[in-house]
C-alpha positions in Angstrom: 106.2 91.2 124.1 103.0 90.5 125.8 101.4 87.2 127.1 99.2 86.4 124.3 102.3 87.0 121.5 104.2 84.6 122.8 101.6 81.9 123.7 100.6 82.2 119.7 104.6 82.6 119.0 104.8 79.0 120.9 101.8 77.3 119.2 103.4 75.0 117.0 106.1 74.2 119.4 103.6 72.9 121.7 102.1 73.9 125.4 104.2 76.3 127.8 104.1 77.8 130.5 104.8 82.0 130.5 105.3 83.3 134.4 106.8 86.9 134.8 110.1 87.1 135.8 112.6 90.2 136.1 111.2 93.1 133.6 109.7 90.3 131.0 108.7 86.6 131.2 110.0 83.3 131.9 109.0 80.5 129.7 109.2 76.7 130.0 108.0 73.4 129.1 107.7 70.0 131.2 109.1 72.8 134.3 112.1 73.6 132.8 112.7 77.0 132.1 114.4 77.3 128.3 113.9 81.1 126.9 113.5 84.2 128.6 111.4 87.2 127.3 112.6 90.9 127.9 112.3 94.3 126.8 115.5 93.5 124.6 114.2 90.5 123.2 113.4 86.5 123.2 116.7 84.8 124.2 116.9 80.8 124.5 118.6 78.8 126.7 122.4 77.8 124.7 125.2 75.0 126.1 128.1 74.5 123.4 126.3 72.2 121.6 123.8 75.0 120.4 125.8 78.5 120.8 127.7 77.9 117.1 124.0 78.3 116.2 123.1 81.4 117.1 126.7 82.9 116.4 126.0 81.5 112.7 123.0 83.5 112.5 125.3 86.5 113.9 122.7 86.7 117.3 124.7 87.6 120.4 124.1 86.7 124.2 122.4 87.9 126.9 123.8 90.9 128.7 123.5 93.8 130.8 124.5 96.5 132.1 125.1 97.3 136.1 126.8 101.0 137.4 130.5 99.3 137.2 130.4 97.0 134.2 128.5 95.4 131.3 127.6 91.5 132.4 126.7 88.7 129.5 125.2 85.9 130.5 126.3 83.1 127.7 123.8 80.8 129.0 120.8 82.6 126.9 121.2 83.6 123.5 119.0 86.3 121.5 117.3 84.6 118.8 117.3 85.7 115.3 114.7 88.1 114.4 114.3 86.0 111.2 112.4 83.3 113.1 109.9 85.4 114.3 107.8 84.7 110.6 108.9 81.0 110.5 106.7 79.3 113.8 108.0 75.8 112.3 111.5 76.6 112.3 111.2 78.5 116.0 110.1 75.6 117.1 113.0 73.5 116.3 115.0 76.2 117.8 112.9 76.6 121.1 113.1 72.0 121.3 117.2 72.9 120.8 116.7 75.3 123.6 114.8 72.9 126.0 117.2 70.0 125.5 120.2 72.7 126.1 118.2 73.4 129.1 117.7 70.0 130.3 121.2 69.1 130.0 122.3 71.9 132.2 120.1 70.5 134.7 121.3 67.3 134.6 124.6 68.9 135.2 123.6 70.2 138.4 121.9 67.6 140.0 125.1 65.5 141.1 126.1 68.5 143.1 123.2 69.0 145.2 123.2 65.0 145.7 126.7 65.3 147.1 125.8 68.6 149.4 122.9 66.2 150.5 125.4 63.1 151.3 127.3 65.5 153.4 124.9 66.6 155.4 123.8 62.9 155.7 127.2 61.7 156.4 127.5 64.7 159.3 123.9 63.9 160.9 125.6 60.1 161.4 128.5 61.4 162.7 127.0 63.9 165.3 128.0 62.7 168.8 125.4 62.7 171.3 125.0 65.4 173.7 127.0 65.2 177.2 124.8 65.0 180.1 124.8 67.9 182.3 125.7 67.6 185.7 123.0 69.1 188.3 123.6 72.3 189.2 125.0 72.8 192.9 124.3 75.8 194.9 126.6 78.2 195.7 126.7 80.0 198.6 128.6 83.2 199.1 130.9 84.1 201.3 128.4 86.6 203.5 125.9 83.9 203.7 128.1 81.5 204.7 129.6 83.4 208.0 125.7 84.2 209.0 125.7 80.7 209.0 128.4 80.1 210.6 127.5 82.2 213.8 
């Protein structure tokens, strides 16, 4: 899938944004990234409000394989080739997709707020620095009999 395919494959849903990402492209709307296209296909972004969707149309999630073991990534869901010839009903599929998206980022958010109260919380806490005392010199013990004499 080039550029240009999915911009017209996108039309009805409405403007987005296509960047390249891993071996295909990322696609998003309002900066949220919702649908990823690859050399296997056009997956969409799924939660379990959307995945008994895709299992209905017997599609099947992202995965991959590395040198130990096959990984599926159950957050992005192939779409069904079907919708490929119905641009109306893709993009009820792809808004499904955003708002599965935009949940998941809601999700997330209360985390990174917490990680930022902790670090707030330990820049209060922080004690001050001790003063150091001046440094003294130290004479050894061959300087000090030369002075001694």
């Amino acid at each position: 899938m080039d550029r240009d395919f999915l911009i017209d494959l996108f039309s009805d849903f409405g403007p987005v944004t296509i960047r390249r990402m891993f071996s295909g492209f990322g696609i998003s709307a309002d900066g949220t990234n919702f649908a990823l296209a690859l050399r296997a296909g056009l997956y969409f972004r799924a939660d379990e409000t959307t995945i008994p969707l895709f299992e209905a149309e017997g599609s099947q999630p992202f995965s991959y394989q590395t040198r130990t073991k096959t990984v599926t990534v159950n957050s992005y869901w192939q779409l069904p080739a079907r919708l490929f010839d119905d641009s109306e009903e893709l993009s009820n599929w792809a808004r499904a997709a955003l708002a599965a998206a935009q949940r998941a980022a809601l999700r997330k958010r209360p985390k990174a707020r917490k990680a930022a109260k902790k670090v707030a919380k330990k820049a209060v806490v922080k004690k001050p620095a001790a003063k150091k005392k001046p440094a003294t010199r130290r004479v050894g013990k061959a300087k000090r009999a030369q002075q001694s004499r």
